[in-house]
N, C-alpha and C positions, 0 to 999 in steps of 0.2 A: 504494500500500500504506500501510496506517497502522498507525501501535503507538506502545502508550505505556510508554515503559521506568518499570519495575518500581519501587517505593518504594523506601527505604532499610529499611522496617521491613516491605516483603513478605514472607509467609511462606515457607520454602524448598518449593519442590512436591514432592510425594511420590516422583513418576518420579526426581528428583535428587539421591533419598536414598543410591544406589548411591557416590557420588563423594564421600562423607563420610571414609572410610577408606582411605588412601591408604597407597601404599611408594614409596619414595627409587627414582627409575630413572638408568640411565644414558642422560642428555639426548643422547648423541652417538651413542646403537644406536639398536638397532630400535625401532619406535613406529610403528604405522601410521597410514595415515591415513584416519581413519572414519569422515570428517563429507565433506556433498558435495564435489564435484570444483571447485575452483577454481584461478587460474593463476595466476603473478608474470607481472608485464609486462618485456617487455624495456626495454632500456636506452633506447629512441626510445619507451616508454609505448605501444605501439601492443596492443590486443590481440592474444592467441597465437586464429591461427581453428584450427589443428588440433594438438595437440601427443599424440607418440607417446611418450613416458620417465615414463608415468607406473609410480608406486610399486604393488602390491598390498598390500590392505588386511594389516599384520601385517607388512608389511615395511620396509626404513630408511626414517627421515623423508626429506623432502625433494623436489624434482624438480619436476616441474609434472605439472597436473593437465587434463582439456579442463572451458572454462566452459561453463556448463551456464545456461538461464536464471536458475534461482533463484539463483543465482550471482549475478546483474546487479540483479536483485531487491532481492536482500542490498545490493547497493552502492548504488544509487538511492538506499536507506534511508540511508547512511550518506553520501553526498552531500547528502542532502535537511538533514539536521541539520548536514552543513558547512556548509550555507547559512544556515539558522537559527539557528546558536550564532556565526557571524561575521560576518554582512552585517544580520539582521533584530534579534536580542536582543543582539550584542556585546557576549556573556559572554568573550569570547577570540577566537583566531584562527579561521580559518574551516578546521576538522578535524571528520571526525564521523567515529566507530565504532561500527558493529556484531558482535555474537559468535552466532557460531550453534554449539550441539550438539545432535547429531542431529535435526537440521532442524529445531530454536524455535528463534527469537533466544530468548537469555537474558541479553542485555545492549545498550543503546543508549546511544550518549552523547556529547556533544560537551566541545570544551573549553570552559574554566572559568577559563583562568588569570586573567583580568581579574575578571571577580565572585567568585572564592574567596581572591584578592590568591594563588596557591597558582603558581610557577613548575612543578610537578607535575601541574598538575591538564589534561595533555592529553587529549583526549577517548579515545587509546586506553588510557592509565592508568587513566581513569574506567573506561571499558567495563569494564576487566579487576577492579576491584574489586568493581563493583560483581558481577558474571558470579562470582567467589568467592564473595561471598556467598550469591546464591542459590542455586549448588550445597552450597554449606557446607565449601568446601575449596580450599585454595589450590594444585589442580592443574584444569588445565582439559585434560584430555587428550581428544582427541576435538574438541574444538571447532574453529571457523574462525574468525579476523579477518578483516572487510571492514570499511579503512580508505580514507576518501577522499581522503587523502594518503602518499607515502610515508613508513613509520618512520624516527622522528628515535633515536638510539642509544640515547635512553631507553628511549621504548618499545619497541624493539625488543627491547634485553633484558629487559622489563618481561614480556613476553609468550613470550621463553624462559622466565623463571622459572618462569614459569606452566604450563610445557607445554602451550602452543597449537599443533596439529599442522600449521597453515596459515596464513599471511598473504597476502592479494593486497590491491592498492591503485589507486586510479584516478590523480590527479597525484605528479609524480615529482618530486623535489627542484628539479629544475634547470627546472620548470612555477614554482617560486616563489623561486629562492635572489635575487630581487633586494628580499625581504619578510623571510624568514627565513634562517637560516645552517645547516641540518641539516649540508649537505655540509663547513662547514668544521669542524664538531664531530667527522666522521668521520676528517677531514685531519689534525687537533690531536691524537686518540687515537693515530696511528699515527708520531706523533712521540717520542723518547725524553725523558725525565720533565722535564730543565732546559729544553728545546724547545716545550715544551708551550705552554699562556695562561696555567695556572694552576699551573704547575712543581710535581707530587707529588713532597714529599721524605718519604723515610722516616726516621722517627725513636722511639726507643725499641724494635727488632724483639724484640729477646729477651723484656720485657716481655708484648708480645704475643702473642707464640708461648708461653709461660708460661699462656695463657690457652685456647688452641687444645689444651694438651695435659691439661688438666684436661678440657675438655669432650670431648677423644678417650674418654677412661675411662667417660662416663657412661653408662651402660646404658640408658636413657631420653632421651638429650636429643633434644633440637628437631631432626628430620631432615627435610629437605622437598627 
């Protein structure tokens, strides 16, 4: 399969004009999933060949899905640019992302962090900027991630933000942790604050909460 992800200065497509106007949902209900059927792998990364818990379109996220070929498709693409953004061009590590809604990719992309000097710039960060952009909104509801490694805590919430209704991925952290650390960044989070690497102290809270209750009042502000 070939595709060339989209400019920075592509036009948004018309079909994608619907996803411009969006409302604040609650990220933890209902949301269905209404982009093709794709699976998380189990903990051994093996594929699921049959799985019965899937969700009905309009009902809670989550669960698994049966993979379907386009499924594989999707991923291939998003392996094929791990390979190329980290073994051939060593723009970064070797990650590649693909976003699909309703069956286009609308976003391809590997990382960058080495040629954008950008600790950010993971190829599923990219995808998902870029995938805003051309729908022209920073929800992506409906869509699919196919990433060719599992999400590091970045993107992982990178891609909650975003309301992505599905992630699956082909290597799994512990396929690389003697290259990269994902798994101990998940270790580190679930430590209490002075425990931490980077010990979060709070300081000044009243301050900032002064700030949160001004923008409680504004009848307009930035909800997303």
């Amino acid at each position: 399969m070939t595709h060339n992800p989209p400019s920075e200065g592509q036009q948004v497509e018309e079909n994608y004009a619907q996803y411009s106007v969006i409302n604040r949902r609650n990220f933890l209900s209902a949301a269905g999933l209404a982009a093709s059927g794709s699976a998380l792998l189990g903990a051994n990364n093996a594929e699921a060949a049959a799985v019965t818990a899937v969700g009905p379109p309009g009902g809670a996220r989550g669960g698994m899905a049966v993979v379907t070929d386009k499924d594989r498709e999707y991923m291939r693409e998003a392996i094929r640019l791990m390979r190329q953004v980290g073994v051939i061009d060593k723009t970064g590590g070797p990650f590649g992302a693909v976003i699909v809604l309703n069956g286009k990719i609308i976003a391809a992309s590997g990382n960058s962090v080495v040629k954008d000097k950008d600790p950010t710039a993971h190829a599923e960060v990219n995808a998902i900027r870029m995938a805003c952009r051309n729908v022209g909104s920073a929800n992506l509801t409906g869509a699919v991630l196919y990433t060719s490694c599992e999400c590091c805590p970045m993107c992982y919430a990178t891609a909650y933000w975003a309301r992505i209704d599905k992630i699956f991925f082909a290597a799994g952290w512990r396929d690389y942790d003697d290259i990269f650390d994902d798994s101990n960044i998940g270790l580190d989070l679930a430590k209490p604050y002075p425990q931490r690497q980077l010990a979060p102290q709070q300081i000044l809270q009243e301050e900032g909460q002064a700030v949160w209750q001004e923008f409680r009042k504004l009848p307009d502000g930035a909800r997303y």
